[in-house]
N, C-alpha and C positions, 0 to 999 in steps of 0.2 A: 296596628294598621288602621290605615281610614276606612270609614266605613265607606262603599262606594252610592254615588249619587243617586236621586231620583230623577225621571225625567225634568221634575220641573225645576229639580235646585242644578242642575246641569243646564237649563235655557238662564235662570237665573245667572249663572255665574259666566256665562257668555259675554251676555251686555255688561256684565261689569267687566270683565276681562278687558272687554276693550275703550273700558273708559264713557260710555255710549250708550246709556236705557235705553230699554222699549219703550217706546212711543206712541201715540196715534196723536190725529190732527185734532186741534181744537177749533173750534168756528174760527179763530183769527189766523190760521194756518201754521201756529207757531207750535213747536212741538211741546208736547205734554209726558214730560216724563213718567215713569211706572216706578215703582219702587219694590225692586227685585229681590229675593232673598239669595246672599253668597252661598259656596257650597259649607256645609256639616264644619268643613277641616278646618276653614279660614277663620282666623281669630278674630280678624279685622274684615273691614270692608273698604271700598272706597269709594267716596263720593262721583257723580253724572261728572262730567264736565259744566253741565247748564246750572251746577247746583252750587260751582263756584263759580264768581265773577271776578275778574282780574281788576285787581287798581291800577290806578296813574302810577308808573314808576317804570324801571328798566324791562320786566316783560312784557307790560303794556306797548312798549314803543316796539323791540323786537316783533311781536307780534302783529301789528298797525300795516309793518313793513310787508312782510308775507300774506296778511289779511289782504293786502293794495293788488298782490302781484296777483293772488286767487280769484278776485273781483275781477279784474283786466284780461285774465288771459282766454284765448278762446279753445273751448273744449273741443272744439271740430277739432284743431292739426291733431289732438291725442288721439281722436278718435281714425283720422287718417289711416294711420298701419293696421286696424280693424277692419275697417271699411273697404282697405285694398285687399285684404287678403279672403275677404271672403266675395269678392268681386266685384262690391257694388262702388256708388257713384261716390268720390270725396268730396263733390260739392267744388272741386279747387282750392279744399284747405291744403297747406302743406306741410308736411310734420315735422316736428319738432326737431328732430336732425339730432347726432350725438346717440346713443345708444337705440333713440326713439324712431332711428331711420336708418334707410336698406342701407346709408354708404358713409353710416357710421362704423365703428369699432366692430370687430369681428362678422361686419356683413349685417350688423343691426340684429343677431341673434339673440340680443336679449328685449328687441322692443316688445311693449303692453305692458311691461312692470311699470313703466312713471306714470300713467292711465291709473293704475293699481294705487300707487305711491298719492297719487291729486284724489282720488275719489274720498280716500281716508282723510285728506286735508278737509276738502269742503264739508265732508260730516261734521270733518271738529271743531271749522269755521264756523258751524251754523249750530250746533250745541254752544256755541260760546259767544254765540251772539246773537241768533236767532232771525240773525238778516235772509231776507226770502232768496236773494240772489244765488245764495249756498245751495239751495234748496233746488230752484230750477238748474243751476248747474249740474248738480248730481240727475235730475230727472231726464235730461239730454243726454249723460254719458248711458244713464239707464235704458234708454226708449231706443240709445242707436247701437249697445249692445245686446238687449233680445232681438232687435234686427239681422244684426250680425249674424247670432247663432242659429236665427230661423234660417240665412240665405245659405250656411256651411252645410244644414240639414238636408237640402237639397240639391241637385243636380245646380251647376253653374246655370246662371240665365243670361242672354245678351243684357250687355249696359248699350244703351243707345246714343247715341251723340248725331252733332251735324257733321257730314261727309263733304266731299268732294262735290258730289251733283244731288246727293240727297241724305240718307241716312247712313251712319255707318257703325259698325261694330269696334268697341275700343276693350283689350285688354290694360288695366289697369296696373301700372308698376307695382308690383308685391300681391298680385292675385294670382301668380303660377295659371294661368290658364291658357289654353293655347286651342283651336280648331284642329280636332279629326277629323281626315279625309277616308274615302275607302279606299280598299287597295286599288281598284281598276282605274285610280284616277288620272295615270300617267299613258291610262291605255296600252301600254309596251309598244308606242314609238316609237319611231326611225329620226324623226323629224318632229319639232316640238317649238313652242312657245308659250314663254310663262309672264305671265302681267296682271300688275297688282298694283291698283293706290292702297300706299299705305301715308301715317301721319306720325312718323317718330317721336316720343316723348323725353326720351332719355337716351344719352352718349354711351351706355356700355358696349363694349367691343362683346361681338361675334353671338348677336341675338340673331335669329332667322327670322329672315319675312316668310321663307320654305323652307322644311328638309323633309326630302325623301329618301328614305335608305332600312337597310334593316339593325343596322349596329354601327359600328364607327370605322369600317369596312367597304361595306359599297353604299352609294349615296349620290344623291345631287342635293346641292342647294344654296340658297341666296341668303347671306348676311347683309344685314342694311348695315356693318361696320365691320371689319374687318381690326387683325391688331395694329393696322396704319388708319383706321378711322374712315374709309373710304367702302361703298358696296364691293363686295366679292361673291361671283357664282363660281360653283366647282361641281365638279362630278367626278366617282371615284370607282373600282374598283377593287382598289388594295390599301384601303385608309390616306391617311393624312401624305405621306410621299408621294403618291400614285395622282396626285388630285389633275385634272385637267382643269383650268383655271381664267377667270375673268376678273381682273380686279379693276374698279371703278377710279378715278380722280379726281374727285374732293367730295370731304361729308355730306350727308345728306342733314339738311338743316332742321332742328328739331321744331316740333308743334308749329310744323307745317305741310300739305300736302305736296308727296313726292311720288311720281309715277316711275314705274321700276319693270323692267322688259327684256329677256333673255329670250334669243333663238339659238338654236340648234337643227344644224342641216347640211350635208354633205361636208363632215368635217371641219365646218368651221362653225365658230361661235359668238355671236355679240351682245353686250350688254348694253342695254340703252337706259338714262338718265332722262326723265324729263321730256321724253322725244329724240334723245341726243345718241349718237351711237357713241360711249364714251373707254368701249374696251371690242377687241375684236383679235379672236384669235384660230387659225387658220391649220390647225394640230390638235384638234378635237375628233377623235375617233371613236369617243363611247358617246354611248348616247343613251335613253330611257328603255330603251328594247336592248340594250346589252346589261343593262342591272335585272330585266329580270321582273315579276310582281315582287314589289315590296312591303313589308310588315309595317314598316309606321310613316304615315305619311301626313305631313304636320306642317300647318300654318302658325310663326310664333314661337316654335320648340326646336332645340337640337338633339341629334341624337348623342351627342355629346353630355353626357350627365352635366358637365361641370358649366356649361353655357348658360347664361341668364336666359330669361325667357323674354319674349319680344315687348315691350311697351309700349302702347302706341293704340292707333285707331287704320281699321282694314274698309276700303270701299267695295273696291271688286276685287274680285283675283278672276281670271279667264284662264286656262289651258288647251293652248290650240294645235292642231297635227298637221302643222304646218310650222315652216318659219314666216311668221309674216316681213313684209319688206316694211324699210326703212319708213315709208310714206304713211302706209300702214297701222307703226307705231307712232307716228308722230297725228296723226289723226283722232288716236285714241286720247290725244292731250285735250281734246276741249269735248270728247260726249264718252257717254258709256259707251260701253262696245256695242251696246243692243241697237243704241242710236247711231252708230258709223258703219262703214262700207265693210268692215270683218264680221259685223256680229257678234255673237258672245262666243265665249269657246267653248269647241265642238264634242270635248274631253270631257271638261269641267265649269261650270260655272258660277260665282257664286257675286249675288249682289248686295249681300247684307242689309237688305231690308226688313229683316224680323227685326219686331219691336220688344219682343216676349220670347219664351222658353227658352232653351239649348240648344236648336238644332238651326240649320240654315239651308233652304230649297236651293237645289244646283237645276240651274236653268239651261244645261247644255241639251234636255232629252233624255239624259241617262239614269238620272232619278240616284246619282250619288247623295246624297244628304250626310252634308258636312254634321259634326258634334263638337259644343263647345265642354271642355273636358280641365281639371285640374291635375296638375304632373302628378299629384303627391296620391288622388285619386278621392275620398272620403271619408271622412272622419269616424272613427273604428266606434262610435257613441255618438249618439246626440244628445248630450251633457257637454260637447267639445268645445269652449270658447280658449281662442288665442288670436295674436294678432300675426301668429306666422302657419306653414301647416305644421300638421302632427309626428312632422319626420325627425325633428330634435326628439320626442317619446322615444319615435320606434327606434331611432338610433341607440340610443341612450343604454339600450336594453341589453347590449350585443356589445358596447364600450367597455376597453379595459384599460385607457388610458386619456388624459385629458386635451380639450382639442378644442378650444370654444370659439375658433371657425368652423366647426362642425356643429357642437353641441355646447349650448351654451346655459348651462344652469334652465334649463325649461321647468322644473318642478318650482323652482326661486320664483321665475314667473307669474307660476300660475297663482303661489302664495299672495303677491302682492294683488293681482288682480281680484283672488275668494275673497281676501282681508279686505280691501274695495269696497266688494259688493255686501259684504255683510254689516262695514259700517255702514255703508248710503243706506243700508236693510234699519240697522239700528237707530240711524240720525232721521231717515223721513218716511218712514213705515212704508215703504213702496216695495209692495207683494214682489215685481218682479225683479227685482234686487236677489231677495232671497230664494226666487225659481232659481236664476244663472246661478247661484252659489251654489243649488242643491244638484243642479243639474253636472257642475263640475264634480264635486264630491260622487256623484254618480259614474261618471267615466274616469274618474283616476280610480277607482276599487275595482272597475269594470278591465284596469289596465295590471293594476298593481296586483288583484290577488293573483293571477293567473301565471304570475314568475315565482320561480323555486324561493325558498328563504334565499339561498346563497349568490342569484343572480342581484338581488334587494342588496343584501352587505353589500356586493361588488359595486353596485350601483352607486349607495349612498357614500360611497368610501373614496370614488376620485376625486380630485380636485375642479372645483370649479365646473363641468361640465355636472356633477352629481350633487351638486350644492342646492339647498331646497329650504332655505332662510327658516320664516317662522311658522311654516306650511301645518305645525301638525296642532302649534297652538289654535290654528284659525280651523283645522278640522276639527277641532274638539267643540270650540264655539258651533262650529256649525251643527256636530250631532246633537247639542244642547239645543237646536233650533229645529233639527226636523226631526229627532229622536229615531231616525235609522239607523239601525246595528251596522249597517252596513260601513256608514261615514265613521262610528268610532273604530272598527275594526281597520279604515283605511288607517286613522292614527298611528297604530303601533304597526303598520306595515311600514312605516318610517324608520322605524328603531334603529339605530346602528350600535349594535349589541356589543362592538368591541369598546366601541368609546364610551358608552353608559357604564358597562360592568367596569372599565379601569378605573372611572371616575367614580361611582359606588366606592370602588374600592378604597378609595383614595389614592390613586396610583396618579403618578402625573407623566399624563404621556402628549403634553400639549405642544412638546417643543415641535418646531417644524410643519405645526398645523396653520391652515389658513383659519387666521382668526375667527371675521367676521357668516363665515360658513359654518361657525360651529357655537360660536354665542346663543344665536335665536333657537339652537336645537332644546337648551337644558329649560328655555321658557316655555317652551311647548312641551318639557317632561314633567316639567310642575304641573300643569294642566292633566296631562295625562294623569299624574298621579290623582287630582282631584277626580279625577273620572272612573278612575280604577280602583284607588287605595293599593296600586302597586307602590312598595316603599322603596325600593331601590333608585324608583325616578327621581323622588325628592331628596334622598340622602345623595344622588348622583350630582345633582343641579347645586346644591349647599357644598356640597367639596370643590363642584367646578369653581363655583363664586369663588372659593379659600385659593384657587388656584391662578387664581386673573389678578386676586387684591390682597395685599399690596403686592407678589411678584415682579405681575407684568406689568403696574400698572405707573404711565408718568404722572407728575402732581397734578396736571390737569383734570385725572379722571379718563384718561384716552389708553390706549393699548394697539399693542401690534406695530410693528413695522417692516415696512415694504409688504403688508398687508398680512404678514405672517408672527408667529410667536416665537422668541428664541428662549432661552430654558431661564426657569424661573429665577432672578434676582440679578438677571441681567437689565440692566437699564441703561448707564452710560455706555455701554457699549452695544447701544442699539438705535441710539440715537439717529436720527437722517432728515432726509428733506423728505422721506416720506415716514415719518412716526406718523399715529394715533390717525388711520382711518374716522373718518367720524361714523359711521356706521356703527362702529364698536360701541363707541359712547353710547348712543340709543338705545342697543340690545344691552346695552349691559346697565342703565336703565330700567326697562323691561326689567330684566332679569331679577336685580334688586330687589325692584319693588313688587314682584309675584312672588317674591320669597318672603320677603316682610308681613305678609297676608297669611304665612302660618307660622314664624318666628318672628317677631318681635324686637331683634336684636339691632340695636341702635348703627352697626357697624352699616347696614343696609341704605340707611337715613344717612349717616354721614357722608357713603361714596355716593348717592346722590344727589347730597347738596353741592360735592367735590364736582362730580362733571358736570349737572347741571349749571352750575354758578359759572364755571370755567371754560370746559369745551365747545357744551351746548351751544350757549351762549356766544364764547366765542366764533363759533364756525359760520354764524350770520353775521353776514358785513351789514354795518350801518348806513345803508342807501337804498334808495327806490328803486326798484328793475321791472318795467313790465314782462320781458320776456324771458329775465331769468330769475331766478330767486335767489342767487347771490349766496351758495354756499360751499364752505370747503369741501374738499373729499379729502386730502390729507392734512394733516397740520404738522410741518416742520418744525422740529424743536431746535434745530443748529443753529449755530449762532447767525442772526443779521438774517433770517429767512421770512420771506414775505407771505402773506398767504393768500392765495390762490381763488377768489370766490367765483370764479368761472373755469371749472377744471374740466380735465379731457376735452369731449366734443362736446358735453353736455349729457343734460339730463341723465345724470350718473346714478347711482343708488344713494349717495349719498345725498346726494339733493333733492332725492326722496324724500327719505329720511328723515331730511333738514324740514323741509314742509311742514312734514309731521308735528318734529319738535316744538317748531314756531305757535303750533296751533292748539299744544295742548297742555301749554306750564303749567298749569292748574291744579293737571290731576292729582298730582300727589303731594298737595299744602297740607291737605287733613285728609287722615281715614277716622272709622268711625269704630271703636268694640264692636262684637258680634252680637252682645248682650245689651246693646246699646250705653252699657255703664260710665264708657270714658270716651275721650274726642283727642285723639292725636294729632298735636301740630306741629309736624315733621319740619317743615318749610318758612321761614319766615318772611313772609311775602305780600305784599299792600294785596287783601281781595276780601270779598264776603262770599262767607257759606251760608246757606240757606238749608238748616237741617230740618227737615220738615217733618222728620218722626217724633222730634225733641218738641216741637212749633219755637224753633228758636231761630236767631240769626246770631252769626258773629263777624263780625269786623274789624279787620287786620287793618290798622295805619301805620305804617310805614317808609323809609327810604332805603331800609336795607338793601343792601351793603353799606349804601353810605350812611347810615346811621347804623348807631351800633345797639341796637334792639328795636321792639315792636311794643305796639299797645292793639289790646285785645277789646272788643267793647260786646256786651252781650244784647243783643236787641228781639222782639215779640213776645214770648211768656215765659213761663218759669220752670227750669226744666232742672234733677238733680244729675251730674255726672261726675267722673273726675275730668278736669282739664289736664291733658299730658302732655307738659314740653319740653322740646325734645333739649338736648345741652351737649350744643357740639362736641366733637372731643379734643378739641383746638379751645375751647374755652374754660381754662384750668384757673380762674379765678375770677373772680365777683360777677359770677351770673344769679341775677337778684329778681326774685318776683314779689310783685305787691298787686293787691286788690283794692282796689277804693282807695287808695294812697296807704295801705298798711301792709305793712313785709309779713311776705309769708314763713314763717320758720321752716327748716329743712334745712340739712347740707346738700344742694344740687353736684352732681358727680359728672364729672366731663365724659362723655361717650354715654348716654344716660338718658331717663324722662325724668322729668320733674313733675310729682303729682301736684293739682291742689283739686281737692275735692269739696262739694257745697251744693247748695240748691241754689244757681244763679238765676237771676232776676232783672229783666231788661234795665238796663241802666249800666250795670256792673263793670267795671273795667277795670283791664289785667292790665301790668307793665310789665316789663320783660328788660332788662338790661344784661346786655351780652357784652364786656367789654372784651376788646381785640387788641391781638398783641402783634407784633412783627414776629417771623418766626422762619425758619429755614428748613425746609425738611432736604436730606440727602439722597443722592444717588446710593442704592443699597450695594453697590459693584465700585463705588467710589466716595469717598465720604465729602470729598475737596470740591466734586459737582454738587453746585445746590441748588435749590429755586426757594423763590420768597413770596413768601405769603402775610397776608394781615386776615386775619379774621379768615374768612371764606373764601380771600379774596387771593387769587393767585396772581404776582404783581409782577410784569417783565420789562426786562429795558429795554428801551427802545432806541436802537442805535444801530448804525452800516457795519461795525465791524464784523469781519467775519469768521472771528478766535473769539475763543471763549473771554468775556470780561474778568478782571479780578478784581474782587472787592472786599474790604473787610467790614464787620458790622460794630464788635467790641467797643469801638474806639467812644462810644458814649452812652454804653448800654444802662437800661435803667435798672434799679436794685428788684424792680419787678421780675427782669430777667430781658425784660421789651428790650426787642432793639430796636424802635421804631427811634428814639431822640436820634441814631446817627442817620439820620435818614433827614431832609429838608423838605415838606410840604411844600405845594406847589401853590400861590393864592388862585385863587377863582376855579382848579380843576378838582375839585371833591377824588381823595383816593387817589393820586399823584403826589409822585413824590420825587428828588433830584439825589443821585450818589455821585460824588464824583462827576460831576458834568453829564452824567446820565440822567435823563427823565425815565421814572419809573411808572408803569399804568398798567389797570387790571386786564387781565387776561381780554375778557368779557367785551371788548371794546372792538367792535369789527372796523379794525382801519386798514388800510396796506401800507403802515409804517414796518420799517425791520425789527426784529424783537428778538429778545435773549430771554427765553424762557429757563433757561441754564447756568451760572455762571460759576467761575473760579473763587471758589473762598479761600482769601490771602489777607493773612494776619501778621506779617512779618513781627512787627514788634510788641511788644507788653504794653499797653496804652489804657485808661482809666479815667472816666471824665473827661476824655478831650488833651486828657493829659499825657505826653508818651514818655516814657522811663528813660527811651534811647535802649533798651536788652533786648536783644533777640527773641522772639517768641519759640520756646522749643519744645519738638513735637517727638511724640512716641514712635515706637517702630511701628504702631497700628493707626499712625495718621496723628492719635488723639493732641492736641495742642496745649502747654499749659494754660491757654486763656478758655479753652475748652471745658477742661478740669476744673479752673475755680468756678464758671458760670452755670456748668451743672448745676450746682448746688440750689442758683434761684428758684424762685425767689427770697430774697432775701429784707427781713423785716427793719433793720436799718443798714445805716453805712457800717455803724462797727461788727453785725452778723457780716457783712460783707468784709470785711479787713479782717475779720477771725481766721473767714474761711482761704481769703489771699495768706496768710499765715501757714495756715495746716500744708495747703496745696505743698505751696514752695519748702515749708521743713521736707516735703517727703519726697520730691522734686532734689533737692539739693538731696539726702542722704540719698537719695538714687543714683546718682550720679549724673542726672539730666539736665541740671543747673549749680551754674557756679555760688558758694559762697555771697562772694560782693555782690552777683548782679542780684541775686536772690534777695538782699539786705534794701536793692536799688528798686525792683520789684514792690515789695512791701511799704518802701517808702513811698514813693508816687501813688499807691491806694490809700494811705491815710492822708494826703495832703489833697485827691481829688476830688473836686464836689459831681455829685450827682443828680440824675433825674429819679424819678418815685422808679 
């Protein structure tokens, strides 16, 4: 068992966690990295982001793109759904719309995670490049969320705007606030008039400018929209059938002032527009003295749960015990009431003139004093930051089914928003980064401890509404930063004890689960584990990984479809237009690479060079977007499917996500021994590390992928380790290392590190030659599906059809085994290649051409060097093919090892009965008459 941390090797292993030392400011304002110690368990480490520098080459450009759209975009609109929901002024930014807005997907339940999702960007922007812009971006998202949380702390306060004749009162869309009345403020009338400027902001149906009532029963009151879009007054005493009814004709025009007027008097009733009497109904027998004193009586609010709440901006509202006439109301269009022949009203009145607090003086005489109030009421902690209120929590608590128009992943949320704050914490030392984080960590224990274990299971075990991403890795970070029992204890209130102990167990019970809800949990058990030395987490997290790769996984490195998992070793039959969330790809990522930190096992390295090379990569299109970042959220594997780099409404999680990726290639080119003994270089990739405990530097030149190895060059003093690299498991021959132009001896092993050990000395340089072969890996549910690969490089056609391609490869394969000679290089496109009137190109190329990352492998005849026999090619009842059977065998060291084994094949083929005699004779003839490639 590990032994469990110390305070300080638990803050330590934070900042590395997230890729992101401690910091403080140097006189140039540029961050000064710390050099943290990992925890006890970890074998390896891994370098800052600041400590490696990206070269010219494919992530540099990827990155460039995403660096442009972070620099450009403006952090107000994110910060919009903040700002509305705790009342205050948005400036007129406007938000980001798609997930990040009230009338996006599910009612915008999931807005404040893309806020969460950019904050982690600009950290990693600004560790990776040290540009100040990074820097003040984060410090504005900082400065207007401890705003935020100080305005939730408190009682609503008016927001003030300009009115109608002077000042006036605006609820802000997604601030839920609305003005309390007291009850006598209808006075229990016979005769009544109600008048209000109001200044509409937004067209949803059946907000109130008033309702008075006690339940959804008896009531009066005025929508500025009805479900035909038009003002409606009613008054009720037996709910919605019973209503006695005024409906206005035509909308009232948004963000502008509209004056709005109901009487009530001797049974009849009119609604005025503008001064207009524009409904009048002559069958109104109740009236405010037949309802009675009522319980809630509300400027802005329905008593309707399900009603939006008003938007907009309030001048006056008057209540008079009278009907006033016609003249009257029209009077009232050019002065306030105080200034015309009525007066104010004699009930109620209110002129919204406060500049400050929550309350609003009623100028009728009667000393009513209206209160501005939020539906939801206040926040059960002042640790509370969101950008909606706290009713997804309390919901959540009391759910036994998923509903994410109701409840929509709120713990997911908040994840991305702590993770946020603790990198802007980590990337520019700004104390109040890490207040908000601590202060949430404070009210989610404040929430979580006080439910039974079994309400937690229930909880964390629905779909999508109980879904809580990498929340417990980012609590663990955090209790390494404030060192309250409390924050790691919130951790394992996370735990979802059915799915950790199957997975412990090795049990696989993945099928059927939503993927990417349950990826980022086993990241956060490794952590845990480092915190605890509980070993079930990590032996949990090491089975799950056995359980995603190779199962579930396509050759890109992606997982899941239709966002879900079907049972392991299914592949071509899961194929769709929605494979391989990208979200997966990241966590699983993550995952990897926090598993790699206490095994060492190359399988780790290899699945993320597979998605990073491939998905990652892929799922950023290759173009400028200031307003979007241009990434997928599903990648389509069917044939002729395009992809998608503006999905849903927007700002999806995956384009989170995507952000992220774009900003932090880096992290894992090298980690470093614990012992400082050896330097891992997982990644082959154009950059300089700066190892500053060694005083060295090393410098990766590069065009990998398009070159097929790397030169290593050692630069500053002279430091002894071993250099260990890594030897994909796709590179099953002549991967070569020399130093100083001299080969190093070793047999290097595919799936593997290759040591060389020495006391290097600035100057020194390593080559690395990796050669790459063409090579097809299978659909494991179909062997006839396959996708094609060079080196690291996953290659797809690109073509409209929308059936799968057939192609064969055989037809001029080299004695190597390479099927790359039947394949035709493209001049000028580096890694393009032409089959069959198909152009072939890497994965990795964000274009919106159609692509066959799939296709039909069809071999029909026996062919050899370009050479075809004319025989049948004939295949086993298990698929296998005899051109399958003799190419096994490569490589092969010349033509005649190759003609041997075309020999053996076909004698055993022919006494099988699987091939005739002649053709057999015809077979063997055509391999010694065809010349080959190496």
């Amino acid at each position: 068992m590990a032994p469990p941390l110390s305070r300080r090797n638990l803050l330590q292993a934070a900042a590395l966690a997230a890729a992101a030392p401690a910091i403080s400011f140097a006189t140039t304002g540029r961050a000064v990295a710390a050099a943290p110690e990992a925890p006890p368990v970890w074998t390896v480490r891994p370098f800052a982001l600041d400590e490696v520098a990206l070269g010219a080459g494919l992530f540099a450009d990827k990155r460039k793109l995403m660096l442009d759209h972070a620099r450009g975009y403006d952090v107000n609109r994110l910060l919009q759904v903040f700002r509305a929901n705790a009342g205050l002024s948005t400036g007129g930014a406007v938000a980001p719309g798609g997930w990040e807005g009230l009338d996006g997907e599910a009612n915008g339940n999931l807005r404040g995670h893309y806020t969460g999702h950019f904050l982690t960007m600009l950290s990693q922007a600004y560790a990776g490049t040290g540009e100040q812009v990074f820097v003040d971006k984060t410090h504005t998202v900082i400065e207007a969320l401890t705003e935020v949380r100080e305005a939730l702390r408190k009682d609503p306060a008016v927001l003030t705007v300009t009115g109608k004749f002077g000042t006036a009162a605006e609820n802000v869309r997604g601030s839920y606030q609305y003005v309390d009345l007291p009850a006598a403020a209808l006075g229990g009338t016979s005769a009544i008039t109600l008048s209000a400027w109001v200044k509409p902001t937004h067209d949803a149906n059946w907000t109130r400018v008033f309702d008075f009532g006690n339940d959804t029963t008896r009531y009066l009151y005025l929508a500025a929209r009805n479900a035909s879009g038009v003002p409606r007054f009613a008054i009720t005493t037996s709910g919605a059938g019973g209503e006695q009814g005024l409906n206005g004709t035509a909308a009232l025009p948004l963000n502008e002032w509209s004056h709005l007027a109901v009487t009530l008097a001797g049974g009849t009733g009119t609604l005025y527009v503008n001064g207009t009497a524009v409904a009048q109904n002559t069958s109104m027998s109740l009236t405010p003295a037949t309802l009675g004193t009522l319980t809630n009586n509300w400027l802005g609010r329905s008593n309707y749960s399900g009603d939006p709440v008003f938007a907009g901006a309030y001048d006056e509202f008057n209540v008079f015990s009278r009907a006033l006439t016609g003249a009257e109301v029209t009077e009232l269009q050019g002065a306030r009431a105080a200034d015309a022949s009525t007066g104010r009203g004699d009930l109620a009145s209110y002129a919204f003139d406060e500049t400050t607090g929550s309350t609003f003086a009623d100028a009728s005489g009667r000393d009513l004093t209206a209160t501005l109030r939020r539906t939801w009421g206040a926040p059960s902690h002042p640790g509370f930051l969101a950008a909606y209120p706290e009713t997804q929590f309390i919901d959540l608590e009391s759910r036994t089914s998923p509903d994410y128009t109701k409840v929509w992943a709120p713990y997911y949320t908040a994840h991305k928003i702590l993770r946020g704050l603790l990198d802007a914490y980590s990337a520019t030392d700004d104390a109040r980064a890490l207040d908000l984080a601590s202060g949430m960590g404070d009210w989610m224990y404040s929430r979580l401890s006080k439910l039974p274990d079994a309400t937690l299971q229930r909880m964390w075990g629905i779909f999508s509404s109980g879904e809580f991403g990498g929340i417990v890795e980012a609590i663990v970070d955090l209790h390494a930063l404030t060192g309250k029992a409390e924050h790691l204890a919130l951790a394992k209130l996370f735990d979802l004890d059915k799915l950790i102990d199957a997975c412990a167990a090795n049990t696989d019970t993945l099928d059927g689960l939503h993927a990417n809800q349950h990826i980022p949990i086993f990241t956060g058990l490794v952590r845990l584990y480092d915190a605890t030395g509980e070993e079930r987490y990590l032996t949990a997290a090491k089975n799950f990984w056995g359980m995603v790769v190779p199962g579930r996984m396509y050759g890109i490195g992606g997982t899941s479809t239709t966002e879900f998992w079907k049972a392991s070793g299914v592949i071509a039959g899961t194929i769709s237009d929605t494979t391989a969330e990208t979200c997966c790809a990241y966590n699983m990522l993550k995952l990897s690479r926090t598993l790699f930190f206490h095994e060492q096992a190359p399988k780790y390295m290899d699945y993320y060079e597979r998605a990073l090379y491939n998905q990652v990569l892929g799922s950023k299109q290759d173009k400028a977007d200031a307003e979007k970042p241009l990434v997928t959220y599903f990648i389509g594997l069917t044939p002729g499917h395009v992809r998608d780099y503006t999905p849903k409404q927007g700002t999806t999680c995956c384009e989170g996500t995507g952000m992220e990726s774009a900003t932090k290639y880096q992290d894992s080119v090298y980690f470093k021994a614990a012992d400082g003994s050896a330097l891992y270089v997982n990644l082959y990739s154009p950059s300089q590390l700066d190892w500053s405990e060694k005083g060295v530097t090393v410098t990766q030149k590069t065009g990998y992928p398009r070159e097929q190895g790397t030169t290593l060059t050692v630069g500053g003093g002279s430091a002894a380790f071993e250099l260990r690299l890594r030897v994909p498991s796709w590179a099953t021959a002549g991967f070569r290392v020399t130093v100083n132009g001299r080969a190093v001896s070793g047999s290097p092993t595919p799936g593997s590190y290759f040591g060389v050990s020495r006391r290097w000395r600035a100057g020194d340089t390593v080559r690395v030659s990796i050669p790459f072969r063409l090579r097809v890996e299978k659909a494991l549910d179909d062997p006839s599906l396959q996708t094609l690969f060079y080196g690291p490089v996953n290659l797809v056609g690109r073509n409209s059809a929308t059936s799968y391609l057939p192609f064969g490869l055989y037809r001029n394969a080299g004695l190597s085994g390479d099927l790359l000679p039947s394949l035709t290089p493209v001049s000028g496109k580096p890694l393009h290649f032409t089959l069959d009137g198909t152009e072939f190109a890497p994965f990795s190329e964000g274009t919106e051409d159609p692509t066959h990352a799939y296709f039909r492998r069809s071999e029909p005849r026996v062919v050899f060097g370009t050479t075809d026999s004319g025989v049948a090619n004939p295949v086993k009842a298990d698929g296998t093919s005899l051109l399958d059977e003799i190419w096994a065998g490569a490589p092969f060291g010349s033509k005649r090892a190759l003609v041997s084994r075309v020999r053996s094949t076909v004698s055993a083929w022919v006494a099988a009965g699987l091939l005739g005699q002649s053709d057999g004779q015809t077979v063997v003839s055509t391999a010694e008459k065809a010349t080959y490639a190496p």
